[in-house]
PALUM-382832 format. One record per atom (N, C-alpha, C, O): atom name; x, y, z. Coordinates in nm, 2 decimals. Layout:
// PALUM-382832
<tise name="CA" u="X" v="Y" w="Z"/>
...
***
This chain:
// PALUM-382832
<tise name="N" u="-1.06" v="0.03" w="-2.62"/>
<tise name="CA" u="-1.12" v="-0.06" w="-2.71"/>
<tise name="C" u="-1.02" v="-0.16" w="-2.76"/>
<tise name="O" u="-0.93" v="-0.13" w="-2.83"/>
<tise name="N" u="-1.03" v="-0.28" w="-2.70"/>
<tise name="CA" u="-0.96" v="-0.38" w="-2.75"/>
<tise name="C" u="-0.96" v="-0.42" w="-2.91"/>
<tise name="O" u="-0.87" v="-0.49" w="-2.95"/>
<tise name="N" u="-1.05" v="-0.37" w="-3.01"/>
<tise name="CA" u="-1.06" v="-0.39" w="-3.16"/>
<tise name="C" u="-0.88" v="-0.30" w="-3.22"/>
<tise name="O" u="-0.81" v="-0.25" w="-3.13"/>
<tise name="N" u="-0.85" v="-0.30" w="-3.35"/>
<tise name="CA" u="-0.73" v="-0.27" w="-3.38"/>
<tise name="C" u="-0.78" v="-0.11" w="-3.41"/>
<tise name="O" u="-0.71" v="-0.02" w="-3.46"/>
<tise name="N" u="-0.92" v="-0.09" w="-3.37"/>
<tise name="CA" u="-0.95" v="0.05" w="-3.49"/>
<tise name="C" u="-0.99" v="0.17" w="-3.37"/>
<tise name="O" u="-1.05" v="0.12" w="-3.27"/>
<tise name="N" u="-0.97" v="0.24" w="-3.37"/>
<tise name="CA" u="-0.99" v="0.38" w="-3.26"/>
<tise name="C" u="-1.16" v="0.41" w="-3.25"/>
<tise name="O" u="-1.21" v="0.38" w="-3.36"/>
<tise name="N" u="-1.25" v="0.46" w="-3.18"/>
<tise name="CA" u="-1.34" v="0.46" w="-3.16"/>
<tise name="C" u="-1.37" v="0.55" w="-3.30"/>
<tise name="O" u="-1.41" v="0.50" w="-3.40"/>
<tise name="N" u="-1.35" v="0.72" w="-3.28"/>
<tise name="CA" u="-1.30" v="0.81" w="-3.36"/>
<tise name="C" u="-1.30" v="0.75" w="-3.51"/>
<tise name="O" u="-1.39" v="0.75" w="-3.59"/>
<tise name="N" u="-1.19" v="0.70" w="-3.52"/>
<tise name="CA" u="-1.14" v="0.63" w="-3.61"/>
<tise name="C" u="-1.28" v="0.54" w="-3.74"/>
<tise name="O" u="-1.33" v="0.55" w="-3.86"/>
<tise name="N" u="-1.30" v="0.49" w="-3.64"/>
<tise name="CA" u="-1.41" v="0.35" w="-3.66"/>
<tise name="C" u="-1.57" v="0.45" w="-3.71"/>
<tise name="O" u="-1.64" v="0.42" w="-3.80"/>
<tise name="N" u="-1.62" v="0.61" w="-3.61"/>
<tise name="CA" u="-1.72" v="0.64" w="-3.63"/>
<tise name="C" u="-1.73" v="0.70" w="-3.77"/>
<tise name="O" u="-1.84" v="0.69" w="-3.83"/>
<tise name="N" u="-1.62" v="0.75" w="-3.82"/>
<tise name="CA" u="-1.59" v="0.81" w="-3.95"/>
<tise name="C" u="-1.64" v="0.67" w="-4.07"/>
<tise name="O" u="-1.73" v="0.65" w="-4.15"/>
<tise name="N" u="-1.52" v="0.60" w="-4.02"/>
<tise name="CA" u="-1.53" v="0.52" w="-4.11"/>
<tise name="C" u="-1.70" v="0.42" w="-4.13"/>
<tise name="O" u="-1.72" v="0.34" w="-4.22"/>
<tise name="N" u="-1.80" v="0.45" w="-4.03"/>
<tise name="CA" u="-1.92" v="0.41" w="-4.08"/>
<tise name="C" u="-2.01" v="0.52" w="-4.13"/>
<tise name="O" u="-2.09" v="0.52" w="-4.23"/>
<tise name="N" u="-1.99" v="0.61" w="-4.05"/>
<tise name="CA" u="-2.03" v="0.74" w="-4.16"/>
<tise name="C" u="-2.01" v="0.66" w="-4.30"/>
<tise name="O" u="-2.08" v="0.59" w="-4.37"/>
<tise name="N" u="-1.89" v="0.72" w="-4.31"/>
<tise name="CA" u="-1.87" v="0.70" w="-4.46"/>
<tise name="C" u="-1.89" v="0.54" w="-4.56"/>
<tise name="O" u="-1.88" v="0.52" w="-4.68"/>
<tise name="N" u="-1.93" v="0.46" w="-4.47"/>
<tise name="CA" u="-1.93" v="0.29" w="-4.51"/>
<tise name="C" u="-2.08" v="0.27" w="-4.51"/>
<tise name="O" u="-2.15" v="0.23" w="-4.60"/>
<tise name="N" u="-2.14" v="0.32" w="-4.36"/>
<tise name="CA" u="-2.22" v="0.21" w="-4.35"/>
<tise name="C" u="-2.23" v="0.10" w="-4.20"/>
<tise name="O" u="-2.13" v="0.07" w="-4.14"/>
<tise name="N" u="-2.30" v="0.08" w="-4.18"/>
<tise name="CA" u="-2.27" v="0.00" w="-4.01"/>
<tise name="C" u="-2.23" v="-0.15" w="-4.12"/>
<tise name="O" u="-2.15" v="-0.24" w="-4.09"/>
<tise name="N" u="-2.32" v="-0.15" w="-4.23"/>
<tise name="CA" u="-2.28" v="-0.33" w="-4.28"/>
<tise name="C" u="-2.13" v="-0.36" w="-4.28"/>
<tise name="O" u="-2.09" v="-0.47" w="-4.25"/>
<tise name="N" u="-2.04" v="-0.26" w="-4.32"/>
<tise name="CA" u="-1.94" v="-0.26" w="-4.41"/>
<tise name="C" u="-1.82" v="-0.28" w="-4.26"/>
<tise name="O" u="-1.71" v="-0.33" w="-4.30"/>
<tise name="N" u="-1.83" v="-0.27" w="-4.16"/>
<tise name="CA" u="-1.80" v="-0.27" w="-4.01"/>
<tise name="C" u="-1.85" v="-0.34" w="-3.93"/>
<tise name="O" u="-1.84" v="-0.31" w="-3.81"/>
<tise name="N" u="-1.92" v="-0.44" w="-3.97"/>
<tise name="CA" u="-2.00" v="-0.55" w="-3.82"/>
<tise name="C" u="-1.89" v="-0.64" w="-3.75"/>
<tise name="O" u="-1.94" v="-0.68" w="-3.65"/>
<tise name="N" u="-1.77" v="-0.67" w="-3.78"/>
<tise name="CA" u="-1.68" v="-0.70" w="-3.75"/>
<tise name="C" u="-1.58" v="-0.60" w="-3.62"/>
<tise name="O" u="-1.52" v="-0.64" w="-3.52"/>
<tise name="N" u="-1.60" v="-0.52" w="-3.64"/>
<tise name="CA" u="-1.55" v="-0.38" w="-3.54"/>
<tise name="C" u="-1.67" v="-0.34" w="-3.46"/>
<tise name="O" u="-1.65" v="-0.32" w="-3.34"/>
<tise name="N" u="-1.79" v="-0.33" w="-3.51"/>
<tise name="CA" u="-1.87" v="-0.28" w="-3.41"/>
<tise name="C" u="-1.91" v="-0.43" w="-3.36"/>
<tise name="O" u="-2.02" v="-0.40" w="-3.40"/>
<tise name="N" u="-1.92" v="-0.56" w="-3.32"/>
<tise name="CA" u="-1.92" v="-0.63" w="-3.27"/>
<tise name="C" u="-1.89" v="-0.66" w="-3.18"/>
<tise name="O" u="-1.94" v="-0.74" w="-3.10"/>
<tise name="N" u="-1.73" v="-0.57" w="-3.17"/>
<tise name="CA" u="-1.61" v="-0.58" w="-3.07"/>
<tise name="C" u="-1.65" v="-0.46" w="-2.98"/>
<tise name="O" u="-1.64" v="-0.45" w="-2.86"/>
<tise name="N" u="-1.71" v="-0.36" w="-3.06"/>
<tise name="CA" u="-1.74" v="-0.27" w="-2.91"/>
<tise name="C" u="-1.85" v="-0.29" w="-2.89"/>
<tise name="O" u="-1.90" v="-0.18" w="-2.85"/>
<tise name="N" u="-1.96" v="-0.41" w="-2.90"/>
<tise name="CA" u="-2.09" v="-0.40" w="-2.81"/>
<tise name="C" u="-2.03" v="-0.54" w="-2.69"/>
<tise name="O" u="-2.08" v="-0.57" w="-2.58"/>
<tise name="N" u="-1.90" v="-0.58" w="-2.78"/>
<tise name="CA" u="-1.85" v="-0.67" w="-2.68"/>
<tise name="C" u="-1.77" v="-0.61" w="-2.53"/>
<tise name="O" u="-1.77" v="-0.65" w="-2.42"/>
<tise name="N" u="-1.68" v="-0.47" w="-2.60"/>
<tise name="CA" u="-1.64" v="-0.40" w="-2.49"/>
<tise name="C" u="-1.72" v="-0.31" w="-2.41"/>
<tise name="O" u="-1.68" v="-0.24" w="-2.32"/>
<tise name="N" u="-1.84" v="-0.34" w="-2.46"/>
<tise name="CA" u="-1.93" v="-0.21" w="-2.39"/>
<tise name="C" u="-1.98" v="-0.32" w="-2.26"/>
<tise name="O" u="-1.98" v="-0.28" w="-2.15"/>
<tise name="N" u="-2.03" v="-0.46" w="-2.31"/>
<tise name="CA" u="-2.08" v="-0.55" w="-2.21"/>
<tise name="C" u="-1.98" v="-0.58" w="-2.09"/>
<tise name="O" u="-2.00" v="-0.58" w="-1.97"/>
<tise name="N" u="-1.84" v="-0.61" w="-2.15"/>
<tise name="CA" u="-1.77" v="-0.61" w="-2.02"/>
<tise name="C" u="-1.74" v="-0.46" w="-1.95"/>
<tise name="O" u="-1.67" v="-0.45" w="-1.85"/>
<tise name="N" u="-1.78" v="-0.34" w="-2.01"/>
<tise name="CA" u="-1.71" v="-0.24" w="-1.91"/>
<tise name="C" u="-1.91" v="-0.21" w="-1.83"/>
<tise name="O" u="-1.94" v="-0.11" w="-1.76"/>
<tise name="N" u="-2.00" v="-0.33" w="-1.87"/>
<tise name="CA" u="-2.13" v="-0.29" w="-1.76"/>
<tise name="C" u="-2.25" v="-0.22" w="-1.84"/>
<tise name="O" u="-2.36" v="-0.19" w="-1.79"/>
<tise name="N" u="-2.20" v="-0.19" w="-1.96"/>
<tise name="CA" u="-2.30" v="-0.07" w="-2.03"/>
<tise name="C" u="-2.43" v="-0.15" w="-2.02"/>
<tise name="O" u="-2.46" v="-0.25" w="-1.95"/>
<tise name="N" u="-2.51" v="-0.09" w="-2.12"/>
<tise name="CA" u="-2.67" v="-0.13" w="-2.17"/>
<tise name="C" u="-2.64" v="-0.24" w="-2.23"/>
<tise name="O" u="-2.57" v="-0.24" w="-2.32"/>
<tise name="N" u="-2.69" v="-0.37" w="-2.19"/>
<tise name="CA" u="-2.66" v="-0.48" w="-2.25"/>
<tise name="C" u="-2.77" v="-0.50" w="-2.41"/>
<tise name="O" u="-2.75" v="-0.57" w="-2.50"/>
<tise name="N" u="-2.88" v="-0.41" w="-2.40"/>
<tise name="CA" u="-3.00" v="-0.40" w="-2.51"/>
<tise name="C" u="-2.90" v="-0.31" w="-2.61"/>
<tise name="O" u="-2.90" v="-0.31" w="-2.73"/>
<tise name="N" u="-2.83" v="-0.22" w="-2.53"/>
<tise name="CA" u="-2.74" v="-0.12" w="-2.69"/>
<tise name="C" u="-2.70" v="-0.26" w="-2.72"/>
<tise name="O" u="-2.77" v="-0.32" w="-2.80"/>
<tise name="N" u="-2.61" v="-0.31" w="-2.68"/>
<tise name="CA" u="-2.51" v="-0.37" w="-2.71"/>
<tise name="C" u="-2.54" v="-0.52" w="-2.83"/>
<tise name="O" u="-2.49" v="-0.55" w="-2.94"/>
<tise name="N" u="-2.65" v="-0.57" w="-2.74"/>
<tise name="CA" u="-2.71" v="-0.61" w="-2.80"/>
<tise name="C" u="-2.75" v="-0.61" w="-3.01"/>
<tise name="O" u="-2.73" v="-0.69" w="-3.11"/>
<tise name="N" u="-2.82" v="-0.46" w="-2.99"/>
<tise name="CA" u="-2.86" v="-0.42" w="-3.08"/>
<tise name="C" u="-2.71" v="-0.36" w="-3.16"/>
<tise name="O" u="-2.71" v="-0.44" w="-3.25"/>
<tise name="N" u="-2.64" v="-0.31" w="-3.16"/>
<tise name="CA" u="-2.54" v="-0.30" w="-3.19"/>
<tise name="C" u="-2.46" v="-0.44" w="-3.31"/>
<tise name="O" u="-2.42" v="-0.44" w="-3.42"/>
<tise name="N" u="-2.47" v="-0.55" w="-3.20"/>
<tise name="CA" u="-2.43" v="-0.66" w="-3.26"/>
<tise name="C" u="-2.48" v="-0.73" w="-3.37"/>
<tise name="O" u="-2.43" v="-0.80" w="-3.45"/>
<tise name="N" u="-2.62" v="-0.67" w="-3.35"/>
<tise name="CA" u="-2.75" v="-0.74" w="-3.46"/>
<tise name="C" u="-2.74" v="-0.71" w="-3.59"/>
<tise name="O" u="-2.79" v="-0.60" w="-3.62"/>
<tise name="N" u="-2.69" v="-0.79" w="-3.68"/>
<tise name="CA" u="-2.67" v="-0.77" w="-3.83"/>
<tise name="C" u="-2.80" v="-0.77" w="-3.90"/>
<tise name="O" u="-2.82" v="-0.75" w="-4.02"/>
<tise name="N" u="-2.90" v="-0.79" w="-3.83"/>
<tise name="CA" u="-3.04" v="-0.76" w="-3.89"/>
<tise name="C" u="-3.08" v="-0.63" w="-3.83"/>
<tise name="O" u="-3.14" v="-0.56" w="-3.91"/>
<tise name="N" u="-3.07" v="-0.61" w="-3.75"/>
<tise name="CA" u="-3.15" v="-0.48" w="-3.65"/>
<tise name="C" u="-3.12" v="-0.33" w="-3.78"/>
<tise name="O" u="-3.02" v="-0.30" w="-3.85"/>
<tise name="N" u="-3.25" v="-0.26" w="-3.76"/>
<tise name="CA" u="-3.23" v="-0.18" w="-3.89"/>
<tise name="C" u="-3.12" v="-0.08" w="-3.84"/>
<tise name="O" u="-3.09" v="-0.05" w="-3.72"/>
<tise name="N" u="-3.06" v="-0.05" w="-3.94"/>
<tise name="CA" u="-2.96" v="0.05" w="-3.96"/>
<tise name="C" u="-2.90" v="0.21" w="-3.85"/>
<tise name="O" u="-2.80" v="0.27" w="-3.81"/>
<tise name="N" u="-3.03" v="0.21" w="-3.86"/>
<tise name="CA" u="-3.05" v="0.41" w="-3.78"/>
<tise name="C" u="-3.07" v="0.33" w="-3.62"/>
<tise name="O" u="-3.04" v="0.39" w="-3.52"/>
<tise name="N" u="-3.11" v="0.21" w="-3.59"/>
<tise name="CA" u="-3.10" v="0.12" w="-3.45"/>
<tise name="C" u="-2.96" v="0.13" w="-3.41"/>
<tise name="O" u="-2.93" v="0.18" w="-3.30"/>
<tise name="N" u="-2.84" v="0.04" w="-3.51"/>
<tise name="CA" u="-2.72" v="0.03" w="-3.52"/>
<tise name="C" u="-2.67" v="0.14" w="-3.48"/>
<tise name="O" u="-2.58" v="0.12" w="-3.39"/>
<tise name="N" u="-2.68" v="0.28" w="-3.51"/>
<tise name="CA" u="-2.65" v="0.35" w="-3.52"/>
<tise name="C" u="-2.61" v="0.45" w="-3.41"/>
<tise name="O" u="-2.51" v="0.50" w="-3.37"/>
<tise name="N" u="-2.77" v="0.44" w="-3.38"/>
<tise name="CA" u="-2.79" v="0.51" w="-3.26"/>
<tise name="C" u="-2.72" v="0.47" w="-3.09"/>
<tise name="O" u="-2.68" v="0.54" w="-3.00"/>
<tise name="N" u="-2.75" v="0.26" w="-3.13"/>
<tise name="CA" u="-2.65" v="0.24" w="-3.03"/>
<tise name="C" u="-2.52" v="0.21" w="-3.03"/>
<tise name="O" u="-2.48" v="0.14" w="-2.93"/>
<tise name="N" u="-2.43" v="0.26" w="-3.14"/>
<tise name="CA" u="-2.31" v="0.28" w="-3.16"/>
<tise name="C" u="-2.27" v="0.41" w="-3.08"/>
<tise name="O" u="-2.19" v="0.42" w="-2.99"/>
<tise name="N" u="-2.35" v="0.49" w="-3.14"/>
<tise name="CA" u="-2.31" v="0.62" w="-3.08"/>
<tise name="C" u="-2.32" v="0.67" w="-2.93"/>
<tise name="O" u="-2.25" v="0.75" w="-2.86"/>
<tise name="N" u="-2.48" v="0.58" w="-2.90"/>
<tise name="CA" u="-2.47" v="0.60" w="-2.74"/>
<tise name="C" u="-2.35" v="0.54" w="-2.66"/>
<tise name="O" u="-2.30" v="0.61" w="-2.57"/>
<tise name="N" u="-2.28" v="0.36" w="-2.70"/>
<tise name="CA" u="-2.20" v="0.33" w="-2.62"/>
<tise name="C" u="-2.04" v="0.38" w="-2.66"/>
<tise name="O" u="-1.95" v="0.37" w="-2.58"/>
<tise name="N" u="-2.02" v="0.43" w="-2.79"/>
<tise name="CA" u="-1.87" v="0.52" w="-2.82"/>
<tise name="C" u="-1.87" v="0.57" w="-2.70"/>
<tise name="O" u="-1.80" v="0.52" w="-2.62"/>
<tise name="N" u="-2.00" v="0.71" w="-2.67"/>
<tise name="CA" u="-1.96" v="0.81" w="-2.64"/>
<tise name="C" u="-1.95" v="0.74" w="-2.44"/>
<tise name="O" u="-1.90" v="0.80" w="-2.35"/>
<tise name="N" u="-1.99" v="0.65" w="-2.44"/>
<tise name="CA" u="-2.01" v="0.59" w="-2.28"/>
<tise name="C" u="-1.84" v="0.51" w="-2.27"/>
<tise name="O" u="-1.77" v="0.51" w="-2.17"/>
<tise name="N" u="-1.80" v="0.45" w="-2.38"/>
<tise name="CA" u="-1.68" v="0.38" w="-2.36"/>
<tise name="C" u="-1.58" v="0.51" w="-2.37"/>
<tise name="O" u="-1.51" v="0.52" w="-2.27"/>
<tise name="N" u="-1.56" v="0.61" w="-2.45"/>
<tise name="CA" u="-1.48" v="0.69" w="-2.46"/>
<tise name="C" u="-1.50" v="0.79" w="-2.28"/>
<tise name="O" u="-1.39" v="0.85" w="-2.24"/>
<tise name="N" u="-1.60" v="0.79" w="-2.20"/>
<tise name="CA" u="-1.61" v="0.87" w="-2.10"/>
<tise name="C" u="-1.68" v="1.02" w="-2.13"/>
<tise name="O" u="-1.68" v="1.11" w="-2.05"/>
<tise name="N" u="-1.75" v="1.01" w="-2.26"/>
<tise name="CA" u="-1.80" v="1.17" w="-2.25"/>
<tise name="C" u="-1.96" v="1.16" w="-2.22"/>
<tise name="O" u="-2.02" v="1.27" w="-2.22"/>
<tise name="N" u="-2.03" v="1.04" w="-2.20"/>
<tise name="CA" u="-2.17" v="1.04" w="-2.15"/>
<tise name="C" u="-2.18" v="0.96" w="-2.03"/>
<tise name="O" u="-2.12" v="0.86" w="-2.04"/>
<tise name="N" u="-2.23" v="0.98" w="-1.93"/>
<tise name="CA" u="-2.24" v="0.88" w="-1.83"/>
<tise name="C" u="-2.35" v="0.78" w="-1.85"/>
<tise name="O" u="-2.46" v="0.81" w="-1.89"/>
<tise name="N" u="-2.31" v="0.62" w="-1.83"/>
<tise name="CA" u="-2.39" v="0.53" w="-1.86"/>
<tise name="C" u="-2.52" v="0.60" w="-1.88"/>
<tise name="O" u="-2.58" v="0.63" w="-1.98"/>
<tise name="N" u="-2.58" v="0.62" w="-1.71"/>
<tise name="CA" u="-2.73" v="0.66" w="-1.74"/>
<tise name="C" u="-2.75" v="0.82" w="-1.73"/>
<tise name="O" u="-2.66" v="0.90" w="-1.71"/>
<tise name="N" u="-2.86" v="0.84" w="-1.76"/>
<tise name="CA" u="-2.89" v="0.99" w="-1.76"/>
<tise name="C" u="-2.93" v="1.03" w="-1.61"/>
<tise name="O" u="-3.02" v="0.98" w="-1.55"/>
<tise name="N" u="-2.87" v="1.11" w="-1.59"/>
<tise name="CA" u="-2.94" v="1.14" w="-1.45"/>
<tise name="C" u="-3.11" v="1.15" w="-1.45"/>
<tise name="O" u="-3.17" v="1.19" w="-1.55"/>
<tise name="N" u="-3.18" v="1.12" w="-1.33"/>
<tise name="CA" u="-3.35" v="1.14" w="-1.35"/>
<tise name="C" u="-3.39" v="0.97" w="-1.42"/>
<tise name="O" u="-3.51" v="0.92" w="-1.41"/>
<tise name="N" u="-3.31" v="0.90" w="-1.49"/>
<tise name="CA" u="-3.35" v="0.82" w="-1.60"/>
<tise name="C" u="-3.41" v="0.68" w="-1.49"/>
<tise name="O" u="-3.35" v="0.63" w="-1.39"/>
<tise name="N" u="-3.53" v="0.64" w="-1.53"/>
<tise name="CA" u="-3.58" v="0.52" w="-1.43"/>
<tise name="C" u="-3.60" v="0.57" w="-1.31"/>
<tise name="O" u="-3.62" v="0.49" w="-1.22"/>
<tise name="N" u="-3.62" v="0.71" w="-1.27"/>
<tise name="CA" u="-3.66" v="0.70" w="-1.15"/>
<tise name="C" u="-3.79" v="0.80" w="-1.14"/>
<tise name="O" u="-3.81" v="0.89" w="-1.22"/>
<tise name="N" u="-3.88" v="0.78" w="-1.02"/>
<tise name="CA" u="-4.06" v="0.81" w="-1.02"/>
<tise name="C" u="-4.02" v="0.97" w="-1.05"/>
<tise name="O" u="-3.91" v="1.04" w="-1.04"/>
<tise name="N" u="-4.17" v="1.00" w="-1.09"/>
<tise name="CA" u="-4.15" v="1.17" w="-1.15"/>
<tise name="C" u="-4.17" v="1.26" w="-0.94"/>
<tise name="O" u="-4.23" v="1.20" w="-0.85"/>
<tise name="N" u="-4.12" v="1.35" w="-0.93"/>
<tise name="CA" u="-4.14" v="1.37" w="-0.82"/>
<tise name="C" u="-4.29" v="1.40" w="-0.79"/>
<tise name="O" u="-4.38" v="1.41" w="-0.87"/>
<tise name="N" u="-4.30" v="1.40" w="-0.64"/>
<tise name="CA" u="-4.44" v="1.38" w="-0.58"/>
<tise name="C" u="-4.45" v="1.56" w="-0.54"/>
<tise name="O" u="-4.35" v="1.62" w="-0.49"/>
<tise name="N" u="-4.54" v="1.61" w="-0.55"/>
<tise name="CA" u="-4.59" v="1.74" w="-0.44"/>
<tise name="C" u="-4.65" v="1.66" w="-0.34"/>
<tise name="O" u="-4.70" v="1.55" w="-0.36"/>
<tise name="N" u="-4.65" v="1.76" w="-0.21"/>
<tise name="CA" u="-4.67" v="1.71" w="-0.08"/>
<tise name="C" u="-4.83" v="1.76" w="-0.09"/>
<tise name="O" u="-4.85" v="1.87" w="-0.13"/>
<tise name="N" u="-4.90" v="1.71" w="-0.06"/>
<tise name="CA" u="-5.03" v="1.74" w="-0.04"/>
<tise name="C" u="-5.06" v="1.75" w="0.07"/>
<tise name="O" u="-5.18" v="1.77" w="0.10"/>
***
């Protein structure tokens, strides 16, 4: 994360703040999240100082944990047809 604040660091500190009190930091990782390829709609949403709060939130936490390396971008199965039986 190019921002001055640790991913870790930064989740605490909205816990405890608030996403408003951080739009300045989380800004910067919907910015790092677009150049490292992520979900450009997290990212998006992330950035949106209007978008409700538990939104912010949730796509904070999806791209931490994708920038940090403990979730893989997509989910395995995700976007693809449900399997067929052979008839």
């Amino acid at each position: 994360m190019s921002a001055s604040i640790l991913l870790p660091d930064l989740a605490a500190a909205v816990e405890r703040d608030g996403v408003a009190a951080h739009h300045r930091h989380l800004r910067q990782v919907a910015l790092d999240a677009r150049r490292a390829g992520l979900s450009p709609v997290l990212a998006d949403v992330l950035a949106d100082a209007d978008a409700p709060e538990v939104a912010r939130l949730r796509a904070f936490g999806r791209l931490a944990a994708q920038l940090a390396g403990s979730v893989p971008p997509r989910l395995p199965g995700h976007g693809a047809e449900p399997a067929r039986s052979a008839a």
